[in-house]
Structure formats: structure tokens, C-alpha cells
PDB file with SEQRES, HELIX, SHEET and CRYST1 records, atoms N, CA, C and O in Angstrom:
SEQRES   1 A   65  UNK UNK UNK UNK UNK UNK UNK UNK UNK UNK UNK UNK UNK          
SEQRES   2 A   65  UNK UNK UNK UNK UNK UNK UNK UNK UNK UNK UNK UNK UNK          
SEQRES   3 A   65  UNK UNK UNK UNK UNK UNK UNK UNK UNK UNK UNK UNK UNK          
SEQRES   4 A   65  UNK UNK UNK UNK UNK UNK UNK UNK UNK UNK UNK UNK UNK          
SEQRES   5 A   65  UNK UNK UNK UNK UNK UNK UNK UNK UNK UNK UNK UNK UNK          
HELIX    1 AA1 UNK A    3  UNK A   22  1                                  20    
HELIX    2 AA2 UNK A   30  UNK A   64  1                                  35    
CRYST1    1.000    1.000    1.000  90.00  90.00  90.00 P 1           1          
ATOM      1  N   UNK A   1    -243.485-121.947 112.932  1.00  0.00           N  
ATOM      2  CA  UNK A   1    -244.514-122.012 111.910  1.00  0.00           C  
ATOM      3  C   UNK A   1    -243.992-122.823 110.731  1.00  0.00           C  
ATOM      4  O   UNK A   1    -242.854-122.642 110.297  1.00  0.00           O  
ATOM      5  N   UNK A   2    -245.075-123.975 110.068  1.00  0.00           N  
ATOM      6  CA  UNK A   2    -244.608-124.352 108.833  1.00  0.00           C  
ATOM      7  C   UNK A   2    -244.544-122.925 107.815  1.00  0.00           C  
ATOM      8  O   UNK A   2    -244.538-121.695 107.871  1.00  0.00           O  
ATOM      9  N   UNK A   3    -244.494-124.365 106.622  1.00  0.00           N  
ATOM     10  CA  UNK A   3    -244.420-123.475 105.512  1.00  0.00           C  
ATOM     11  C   UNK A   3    -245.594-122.928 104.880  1.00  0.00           C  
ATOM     12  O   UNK A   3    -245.637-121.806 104.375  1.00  0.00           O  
ATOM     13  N   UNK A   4    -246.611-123.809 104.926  1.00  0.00           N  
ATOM     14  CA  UNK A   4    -247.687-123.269 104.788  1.00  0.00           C  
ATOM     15  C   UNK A   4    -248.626-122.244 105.482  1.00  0.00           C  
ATOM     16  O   UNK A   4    -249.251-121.382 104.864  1.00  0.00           O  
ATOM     17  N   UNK A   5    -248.671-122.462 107.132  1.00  0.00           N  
ATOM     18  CA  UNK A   5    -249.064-121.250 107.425  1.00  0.00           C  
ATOM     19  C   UNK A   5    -248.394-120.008 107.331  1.00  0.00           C  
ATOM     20  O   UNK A   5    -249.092-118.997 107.256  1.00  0.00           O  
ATOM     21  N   UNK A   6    -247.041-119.898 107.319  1.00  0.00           N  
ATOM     22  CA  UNK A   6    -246.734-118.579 106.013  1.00  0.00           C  
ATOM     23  C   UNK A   6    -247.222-118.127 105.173  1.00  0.00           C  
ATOM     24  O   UNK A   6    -247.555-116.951 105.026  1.00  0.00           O  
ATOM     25  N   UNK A   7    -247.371-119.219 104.315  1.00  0.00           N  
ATOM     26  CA  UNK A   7    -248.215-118.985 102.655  1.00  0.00           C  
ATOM     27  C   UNK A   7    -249.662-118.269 103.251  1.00  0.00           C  
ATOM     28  O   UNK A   7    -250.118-117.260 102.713  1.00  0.00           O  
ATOM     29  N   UNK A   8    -250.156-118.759 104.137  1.00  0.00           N  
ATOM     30  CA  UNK A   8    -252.074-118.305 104.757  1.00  0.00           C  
ATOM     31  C   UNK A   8    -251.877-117.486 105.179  1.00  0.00           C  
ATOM     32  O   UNK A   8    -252.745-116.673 104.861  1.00  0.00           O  
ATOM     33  N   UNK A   9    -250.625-116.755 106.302  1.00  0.00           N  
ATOM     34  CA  UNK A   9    -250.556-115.543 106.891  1.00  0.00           C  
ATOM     35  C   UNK A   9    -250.522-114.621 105.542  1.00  0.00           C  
ATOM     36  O   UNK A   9    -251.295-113.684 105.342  1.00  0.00           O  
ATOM     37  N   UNK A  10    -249.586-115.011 104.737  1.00  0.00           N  
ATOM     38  CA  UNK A  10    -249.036-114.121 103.710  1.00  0.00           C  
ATOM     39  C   UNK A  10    -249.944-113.512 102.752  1.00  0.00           C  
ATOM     40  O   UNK A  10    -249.746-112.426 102.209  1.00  0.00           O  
ATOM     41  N   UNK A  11    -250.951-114.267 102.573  1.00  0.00           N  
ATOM     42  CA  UNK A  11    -252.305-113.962 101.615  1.00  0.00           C  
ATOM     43  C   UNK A  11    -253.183-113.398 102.951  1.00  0.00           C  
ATOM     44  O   UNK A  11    -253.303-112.193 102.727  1.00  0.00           O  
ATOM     45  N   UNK A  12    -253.571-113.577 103.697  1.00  0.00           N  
ATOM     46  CA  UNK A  12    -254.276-112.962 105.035  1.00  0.00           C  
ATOM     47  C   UNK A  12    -254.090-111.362 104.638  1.00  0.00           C  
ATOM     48  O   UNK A  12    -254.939-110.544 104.286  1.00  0.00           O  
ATOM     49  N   UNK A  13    -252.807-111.237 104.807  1.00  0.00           N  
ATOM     50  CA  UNK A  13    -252.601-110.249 104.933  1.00  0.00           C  
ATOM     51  C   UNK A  13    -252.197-109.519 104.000  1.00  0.00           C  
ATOM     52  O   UNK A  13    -252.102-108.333 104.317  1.00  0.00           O  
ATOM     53  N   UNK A  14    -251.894-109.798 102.863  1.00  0.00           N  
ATOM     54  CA  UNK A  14    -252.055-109.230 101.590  1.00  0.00           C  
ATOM     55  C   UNK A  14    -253.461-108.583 101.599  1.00  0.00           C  
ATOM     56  O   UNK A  14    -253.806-107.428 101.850  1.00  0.00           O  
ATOM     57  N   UNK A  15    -254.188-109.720 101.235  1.00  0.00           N  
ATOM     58  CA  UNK A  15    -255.632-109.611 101.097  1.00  0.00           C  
ATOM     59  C   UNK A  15    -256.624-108.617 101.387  1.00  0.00           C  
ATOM     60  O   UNK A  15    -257.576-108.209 100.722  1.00  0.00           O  
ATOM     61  N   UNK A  16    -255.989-108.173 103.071  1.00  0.00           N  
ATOM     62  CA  UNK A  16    -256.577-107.597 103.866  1.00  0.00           C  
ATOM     63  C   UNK A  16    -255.703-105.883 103.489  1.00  0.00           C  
ATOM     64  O   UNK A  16    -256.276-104.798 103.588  1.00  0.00           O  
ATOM     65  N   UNK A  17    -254.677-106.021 103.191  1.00  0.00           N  
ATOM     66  CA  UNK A  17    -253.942-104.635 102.490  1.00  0.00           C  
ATOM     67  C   UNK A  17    -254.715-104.582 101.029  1.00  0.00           C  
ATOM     68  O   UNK A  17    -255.522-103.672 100.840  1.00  0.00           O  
ATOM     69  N   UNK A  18    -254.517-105.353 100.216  1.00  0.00           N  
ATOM     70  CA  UNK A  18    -255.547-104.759  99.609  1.00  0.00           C  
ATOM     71  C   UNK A  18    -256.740-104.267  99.769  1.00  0.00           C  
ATOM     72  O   UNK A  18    -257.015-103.079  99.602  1.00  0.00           O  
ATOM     73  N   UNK A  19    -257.564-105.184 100.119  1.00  0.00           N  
ATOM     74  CA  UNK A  19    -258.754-104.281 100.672  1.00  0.00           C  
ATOM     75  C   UNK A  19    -258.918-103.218 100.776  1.00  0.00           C  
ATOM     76  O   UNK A  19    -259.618-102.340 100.270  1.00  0.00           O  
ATOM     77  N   UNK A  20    -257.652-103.406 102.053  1.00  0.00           N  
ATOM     78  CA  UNK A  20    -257.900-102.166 102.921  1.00  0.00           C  
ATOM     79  C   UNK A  20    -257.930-100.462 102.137  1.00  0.00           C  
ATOM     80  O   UNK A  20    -258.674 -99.503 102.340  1.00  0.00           O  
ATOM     81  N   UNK A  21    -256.518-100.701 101.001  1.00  0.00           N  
ATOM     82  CA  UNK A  21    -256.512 -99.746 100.084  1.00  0.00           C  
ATOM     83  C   UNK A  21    -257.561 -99.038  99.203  1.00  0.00           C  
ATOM     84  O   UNK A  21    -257.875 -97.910  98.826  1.00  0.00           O  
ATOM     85  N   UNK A  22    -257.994-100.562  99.066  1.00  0.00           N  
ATOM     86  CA  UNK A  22    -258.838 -99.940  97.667  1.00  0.00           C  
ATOM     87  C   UNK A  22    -260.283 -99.574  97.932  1.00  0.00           C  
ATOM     88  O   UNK A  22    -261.092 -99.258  97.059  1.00  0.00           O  
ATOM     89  N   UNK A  23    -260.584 -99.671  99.576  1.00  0.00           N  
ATOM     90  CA  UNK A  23    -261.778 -99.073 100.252  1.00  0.00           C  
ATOM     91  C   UNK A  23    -261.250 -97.787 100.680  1.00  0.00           C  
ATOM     92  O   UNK A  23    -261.972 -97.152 101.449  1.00  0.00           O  
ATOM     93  N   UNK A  24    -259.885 -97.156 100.262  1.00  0.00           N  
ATOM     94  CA  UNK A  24    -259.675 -95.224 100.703  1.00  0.00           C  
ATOM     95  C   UNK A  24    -259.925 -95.009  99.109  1.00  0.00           C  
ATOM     96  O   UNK A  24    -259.404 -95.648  98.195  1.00  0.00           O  
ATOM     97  N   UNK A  25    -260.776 -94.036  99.025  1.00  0.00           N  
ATOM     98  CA  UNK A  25    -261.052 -93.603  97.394  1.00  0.00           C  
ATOM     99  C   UNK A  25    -261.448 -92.183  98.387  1.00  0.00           C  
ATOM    100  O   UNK A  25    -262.100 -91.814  99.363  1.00  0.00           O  
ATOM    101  N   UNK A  26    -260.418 -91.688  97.204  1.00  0.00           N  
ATOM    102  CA  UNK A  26    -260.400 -89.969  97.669  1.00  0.00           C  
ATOM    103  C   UNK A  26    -261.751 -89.276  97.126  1.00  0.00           C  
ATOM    104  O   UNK A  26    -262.139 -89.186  95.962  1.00  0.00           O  
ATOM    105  N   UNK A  27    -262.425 -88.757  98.455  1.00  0.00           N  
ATOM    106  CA  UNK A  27    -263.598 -87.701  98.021  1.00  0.00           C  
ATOM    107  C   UNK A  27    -263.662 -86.595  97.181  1.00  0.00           C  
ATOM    108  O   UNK A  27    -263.054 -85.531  97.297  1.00  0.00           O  
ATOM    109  N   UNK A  28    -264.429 -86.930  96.350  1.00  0.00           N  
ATOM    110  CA  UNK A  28    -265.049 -85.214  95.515  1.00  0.00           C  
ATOM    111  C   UNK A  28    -265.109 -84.309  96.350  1.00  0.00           C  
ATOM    112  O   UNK A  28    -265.804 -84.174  97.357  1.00  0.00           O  
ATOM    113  N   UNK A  29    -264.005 -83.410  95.679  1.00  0.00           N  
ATOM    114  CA  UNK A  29    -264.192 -81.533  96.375  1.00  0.00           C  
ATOM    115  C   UNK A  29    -265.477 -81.145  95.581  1.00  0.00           C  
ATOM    116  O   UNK A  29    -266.269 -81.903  95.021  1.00  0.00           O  
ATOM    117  N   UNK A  30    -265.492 -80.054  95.649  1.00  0.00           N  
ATOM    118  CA  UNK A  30    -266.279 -78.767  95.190  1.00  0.00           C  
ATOM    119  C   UNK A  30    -266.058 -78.654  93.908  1.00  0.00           C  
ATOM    120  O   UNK A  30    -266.861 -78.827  92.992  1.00  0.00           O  
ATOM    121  N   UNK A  31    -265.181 -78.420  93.867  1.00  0.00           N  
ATOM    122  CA  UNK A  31    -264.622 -78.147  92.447  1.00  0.00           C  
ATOM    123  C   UNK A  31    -265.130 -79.193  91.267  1.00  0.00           C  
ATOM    124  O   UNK A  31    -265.806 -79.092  90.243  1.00  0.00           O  
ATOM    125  N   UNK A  32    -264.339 -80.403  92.069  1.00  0.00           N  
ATOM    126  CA  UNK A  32    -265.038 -81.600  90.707  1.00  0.00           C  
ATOM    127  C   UNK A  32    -266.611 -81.658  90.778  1.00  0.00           C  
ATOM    128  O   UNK A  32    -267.274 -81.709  89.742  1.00  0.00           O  
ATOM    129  N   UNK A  33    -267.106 -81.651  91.846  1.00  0.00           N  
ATOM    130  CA  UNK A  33    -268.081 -81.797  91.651  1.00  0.00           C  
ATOM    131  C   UNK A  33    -268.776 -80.334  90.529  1.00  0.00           C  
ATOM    132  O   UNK A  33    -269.658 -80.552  89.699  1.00  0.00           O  
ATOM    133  N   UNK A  34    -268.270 -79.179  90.710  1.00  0.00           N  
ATOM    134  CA  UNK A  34    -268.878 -77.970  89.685  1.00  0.00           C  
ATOM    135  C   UNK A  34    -268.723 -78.408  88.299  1.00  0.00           C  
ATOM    136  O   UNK A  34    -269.526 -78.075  87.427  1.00  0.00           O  
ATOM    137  N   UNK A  35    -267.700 -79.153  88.076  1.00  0.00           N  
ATOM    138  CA  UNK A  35    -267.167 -79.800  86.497  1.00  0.00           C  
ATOM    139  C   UNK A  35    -267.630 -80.632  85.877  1.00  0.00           C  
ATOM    140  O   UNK A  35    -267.837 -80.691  84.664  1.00  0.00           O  
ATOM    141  N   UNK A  36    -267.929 -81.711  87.093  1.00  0.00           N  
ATOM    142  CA  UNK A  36    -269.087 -82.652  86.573  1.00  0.00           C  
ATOM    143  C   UNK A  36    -270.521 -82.099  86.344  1.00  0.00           C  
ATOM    144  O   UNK A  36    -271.208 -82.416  85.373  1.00  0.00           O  
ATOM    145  N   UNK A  37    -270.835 -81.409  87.134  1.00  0.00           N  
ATOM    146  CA  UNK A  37    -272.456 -80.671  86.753  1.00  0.00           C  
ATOM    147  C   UNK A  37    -272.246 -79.552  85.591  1.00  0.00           C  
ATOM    148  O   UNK A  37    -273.367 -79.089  85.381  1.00  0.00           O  
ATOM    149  N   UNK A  38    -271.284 -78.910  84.735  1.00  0.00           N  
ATOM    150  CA  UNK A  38    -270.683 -78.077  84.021  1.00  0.00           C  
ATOM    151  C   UNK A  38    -270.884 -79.196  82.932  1.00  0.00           C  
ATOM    152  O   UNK A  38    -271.831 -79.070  82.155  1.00  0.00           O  
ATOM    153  N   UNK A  39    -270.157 -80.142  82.844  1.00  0.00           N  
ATOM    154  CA  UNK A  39    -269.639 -81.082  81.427  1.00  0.00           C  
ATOM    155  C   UNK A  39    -271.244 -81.535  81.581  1.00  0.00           C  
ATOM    156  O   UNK A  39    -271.789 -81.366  80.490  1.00  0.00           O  
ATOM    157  N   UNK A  40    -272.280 -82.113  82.691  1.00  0.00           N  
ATOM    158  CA  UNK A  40    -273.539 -82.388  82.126  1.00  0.00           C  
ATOM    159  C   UNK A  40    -274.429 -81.016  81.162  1.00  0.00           C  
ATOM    160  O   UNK A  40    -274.969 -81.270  80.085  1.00  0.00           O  
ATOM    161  N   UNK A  41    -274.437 -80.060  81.580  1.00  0.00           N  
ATOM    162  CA  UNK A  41    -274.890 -79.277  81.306  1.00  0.00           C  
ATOM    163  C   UNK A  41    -274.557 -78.724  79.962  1.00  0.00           C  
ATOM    164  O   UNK A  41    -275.245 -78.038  79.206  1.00  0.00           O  
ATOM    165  N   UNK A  42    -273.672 -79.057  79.872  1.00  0.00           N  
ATOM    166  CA  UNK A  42    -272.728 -78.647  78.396  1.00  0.00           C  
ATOM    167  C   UNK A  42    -273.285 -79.304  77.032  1.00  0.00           C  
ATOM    168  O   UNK A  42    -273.594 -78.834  75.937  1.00  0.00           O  
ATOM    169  N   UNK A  43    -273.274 -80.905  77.717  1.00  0.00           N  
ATOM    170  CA  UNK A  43    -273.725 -81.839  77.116  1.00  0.00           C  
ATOM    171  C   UNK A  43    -275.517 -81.790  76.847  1.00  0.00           C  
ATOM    172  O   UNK A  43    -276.074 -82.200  75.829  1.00  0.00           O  
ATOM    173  N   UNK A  44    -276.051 -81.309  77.794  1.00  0.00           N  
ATOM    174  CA  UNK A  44    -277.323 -81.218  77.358  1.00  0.00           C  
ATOM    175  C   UNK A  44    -277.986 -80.535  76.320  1.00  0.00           C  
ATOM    176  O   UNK A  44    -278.866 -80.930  75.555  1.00  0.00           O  
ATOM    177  N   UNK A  45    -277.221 -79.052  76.454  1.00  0.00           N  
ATOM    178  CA  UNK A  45    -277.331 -77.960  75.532  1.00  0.00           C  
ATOM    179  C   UNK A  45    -276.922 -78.255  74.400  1.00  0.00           C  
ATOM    180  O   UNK A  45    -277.610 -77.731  73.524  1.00  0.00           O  
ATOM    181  N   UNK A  46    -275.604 -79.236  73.804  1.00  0.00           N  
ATOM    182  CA  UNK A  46    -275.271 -80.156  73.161  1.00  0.00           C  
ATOM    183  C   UNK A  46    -276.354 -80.293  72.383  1.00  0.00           C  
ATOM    184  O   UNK A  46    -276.758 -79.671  71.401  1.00  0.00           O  
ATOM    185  N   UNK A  47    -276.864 -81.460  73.151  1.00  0.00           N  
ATOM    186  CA  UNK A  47    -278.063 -82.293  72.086  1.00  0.00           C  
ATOM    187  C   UNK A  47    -279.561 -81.636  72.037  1.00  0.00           C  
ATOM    188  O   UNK A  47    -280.408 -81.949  71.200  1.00  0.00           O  
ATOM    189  N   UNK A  48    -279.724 -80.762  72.980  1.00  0.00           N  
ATOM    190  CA  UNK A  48    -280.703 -80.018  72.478  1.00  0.00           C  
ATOM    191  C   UNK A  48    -280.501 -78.641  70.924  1.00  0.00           C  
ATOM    192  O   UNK A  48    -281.283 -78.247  70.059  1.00  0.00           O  
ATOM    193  N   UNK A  49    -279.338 -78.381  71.195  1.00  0.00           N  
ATOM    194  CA  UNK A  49    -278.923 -77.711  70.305  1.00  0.00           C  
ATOM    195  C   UNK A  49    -278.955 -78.368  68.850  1.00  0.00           C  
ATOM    196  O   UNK A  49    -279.359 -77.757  67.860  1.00  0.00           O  
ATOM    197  N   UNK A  50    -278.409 -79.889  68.827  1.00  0.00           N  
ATOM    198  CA  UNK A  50    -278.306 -80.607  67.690  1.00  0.00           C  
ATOM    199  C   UNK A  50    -279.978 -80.997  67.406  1.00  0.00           C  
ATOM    200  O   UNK A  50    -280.150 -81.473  66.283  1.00  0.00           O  
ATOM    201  N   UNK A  51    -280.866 -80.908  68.002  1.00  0.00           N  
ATOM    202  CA  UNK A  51    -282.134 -81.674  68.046  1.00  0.00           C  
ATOM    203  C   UNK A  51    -282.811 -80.079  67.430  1.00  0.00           C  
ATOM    204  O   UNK A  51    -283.705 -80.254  66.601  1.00  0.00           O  
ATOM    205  N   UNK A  52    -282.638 -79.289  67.596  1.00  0.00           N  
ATOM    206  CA  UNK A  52    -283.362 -77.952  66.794  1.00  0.00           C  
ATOM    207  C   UNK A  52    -282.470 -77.708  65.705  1.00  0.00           C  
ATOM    208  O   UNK A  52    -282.886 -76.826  64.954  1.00  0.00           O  
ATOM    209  N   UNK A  53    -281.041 -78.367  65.285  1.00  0.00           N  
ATOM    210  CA  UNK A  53    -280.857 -78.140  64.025  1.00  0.00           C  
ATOM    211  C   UNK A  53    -281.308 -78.577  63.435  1.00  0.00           C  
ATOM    212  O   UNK A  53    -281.851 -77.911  62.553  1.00  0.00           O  
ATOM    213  N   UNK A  54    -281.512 -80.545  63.422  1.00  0.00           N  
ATOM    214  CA  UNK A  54    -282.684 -81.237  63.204  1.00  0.00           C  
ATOM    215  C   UNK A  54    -283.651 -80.754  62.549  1.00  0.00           C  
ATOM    216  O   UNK A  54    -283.855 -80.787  61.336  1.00  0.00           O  
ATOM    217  N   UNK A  55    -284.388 -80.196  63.569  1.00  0.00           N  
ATOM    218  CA  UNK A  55    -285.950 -79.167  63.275  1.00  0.00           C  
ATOM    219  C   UNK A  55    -285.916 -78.463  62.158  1.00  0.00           C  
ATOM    220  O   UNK A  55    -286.844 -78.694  61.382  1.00  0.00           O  
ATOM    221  N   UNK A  56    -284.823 -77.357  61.703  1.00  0.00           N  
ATOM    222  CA  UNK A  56    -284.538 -76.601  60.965  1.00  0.00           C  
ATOM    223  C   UNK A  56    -284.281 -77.319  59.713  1.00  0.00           C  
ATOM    224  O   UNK A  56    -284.908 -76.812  58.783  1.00  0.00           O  
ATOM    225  N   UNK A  57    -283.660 -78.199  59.420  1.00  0.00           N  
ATOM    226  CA  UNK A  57    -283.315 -78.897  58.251  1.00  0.00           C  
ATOM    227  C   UNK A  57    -284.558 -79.452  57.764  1.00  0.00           C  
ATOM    228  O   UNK A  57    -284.838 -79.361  56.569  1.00  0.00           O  
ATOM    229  N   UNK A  58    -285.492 -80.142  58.771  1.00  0.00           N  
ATOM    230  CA  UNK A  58    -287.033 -80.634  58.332  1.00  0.00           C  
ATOM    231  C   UNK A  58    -287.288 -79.522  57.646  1.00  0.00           C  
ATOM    232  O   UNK A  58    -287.389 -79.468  56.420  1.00  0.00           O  
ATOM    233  N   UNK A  59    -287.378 -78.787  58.260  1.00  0.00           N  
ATOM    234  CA  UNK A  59    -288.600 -77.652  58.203  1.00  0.00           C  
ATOM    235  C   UNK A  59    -288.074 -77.427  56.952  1.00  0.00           C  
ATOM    236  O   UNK A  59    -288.718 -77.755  55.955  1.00  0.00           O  
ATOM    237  N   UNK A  60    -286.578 -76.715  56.839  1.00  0.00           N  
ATOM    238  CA  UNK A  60    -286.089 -76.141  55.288  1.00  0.00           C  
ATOM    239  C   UNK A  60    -286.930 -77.316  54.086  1.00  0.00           C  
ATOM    240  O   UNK A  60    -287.819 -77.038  53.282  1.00  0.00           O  
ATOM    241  N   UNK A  61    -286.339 -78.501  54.311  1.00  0.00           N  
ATOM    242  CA  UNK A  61    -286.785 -79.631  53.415  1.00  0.00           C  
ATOM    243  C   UNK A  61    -287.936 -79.584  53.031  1.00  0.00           C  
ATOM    244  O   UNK A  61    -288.044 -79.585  51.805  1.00  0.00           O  
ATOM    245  N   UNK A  62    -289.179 -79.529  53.796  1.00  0.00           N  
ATOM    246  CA  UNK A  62    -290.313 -78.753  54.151  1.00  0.00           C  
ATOM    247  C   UNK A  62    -290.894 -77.579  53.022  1.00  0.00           C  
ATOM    248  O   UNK A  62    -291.653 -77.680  52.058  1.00  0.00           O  
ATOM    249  N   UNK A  63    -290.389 -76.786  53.438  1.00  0.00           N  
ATOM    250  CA  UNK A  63    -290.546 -75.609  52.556  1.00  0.00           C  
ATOM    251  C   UNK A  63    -290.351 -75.676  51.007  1.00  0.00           C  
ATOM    252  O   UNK A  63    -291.101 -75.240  50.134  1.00  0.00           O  
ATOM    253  N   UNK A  64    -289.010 -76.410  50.868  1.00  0.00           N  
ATOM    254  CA  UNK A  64    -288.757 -76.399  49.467  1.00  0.00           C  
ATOM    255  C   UNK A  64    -289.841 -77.370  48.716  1.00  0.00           C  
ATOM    256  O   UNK A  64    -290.006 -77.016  47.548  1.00  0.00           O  
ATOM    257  N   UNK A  65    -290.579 -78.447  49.080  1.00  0.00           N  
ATOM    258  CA  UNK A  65    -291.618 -79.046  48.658  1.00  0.00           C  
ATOM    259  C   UNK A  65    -292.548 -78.381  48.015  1.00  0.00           C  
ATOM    260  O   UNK A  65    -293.553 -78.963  47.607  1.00  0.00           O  
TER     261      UNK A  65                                                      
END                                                                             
């Protein structure tokens, strides 16, 4: 083999190791998945929570008029 088809094998097959790697992505258990639906949920109550303090501050503002 020259030198160059070295260089083409050598990226071939790099190439193809990479790939190959970065198409294994480790699956969500159970678990993460409960954490991720936990941190949404958290977050919702969050801004609904901040959105009726909101309310309350109108309203006070409101009143004192």
C-alpha cells in the first residue's frame, strides 16, 4: 500500500469509530425518567405559583386605590 491509501484507510476507519460511538447513547432508566417528569412538574407549580403572586399584588394595588 502507498502512502496515501493509509491516510484513506486511516480516516475510513476513524470515521467509522467515531460514528460508530457516538450512535451508543446510553438509555433512560426509570429513574431519570421520574426526575425529569419531577423537575417539570416542579417547574410548573413554579410559575403558576409566581403567576398568583402576581394576582395578589394587583389585586392589593387594587384595593389600596
Amino acid at each position: 500500500m502507498n502512502k496515501f491509501s493509509k491516510q484513506v484507510m486511516t480516516a475510513v476507519v476513524l470515521g467509522a469509530l467515531i460514528a460508530g460511538l457516538s450512535a451508543c447513547q446510553k438509555q433512560e432508566g426509570p429513574a431519570e425518567r421520574a426526575g425529569k417528569a419531577m423537575d417539570n412538574a416542579v417547574e410548573k407549580a413554579g410559575e403558576k405559583i409566581e403567576k398568583a403572586g402576581e394576582k395578589i399584588q394587583d389585586a392589593s394595588k387594587d384595593a389600596q386605590k
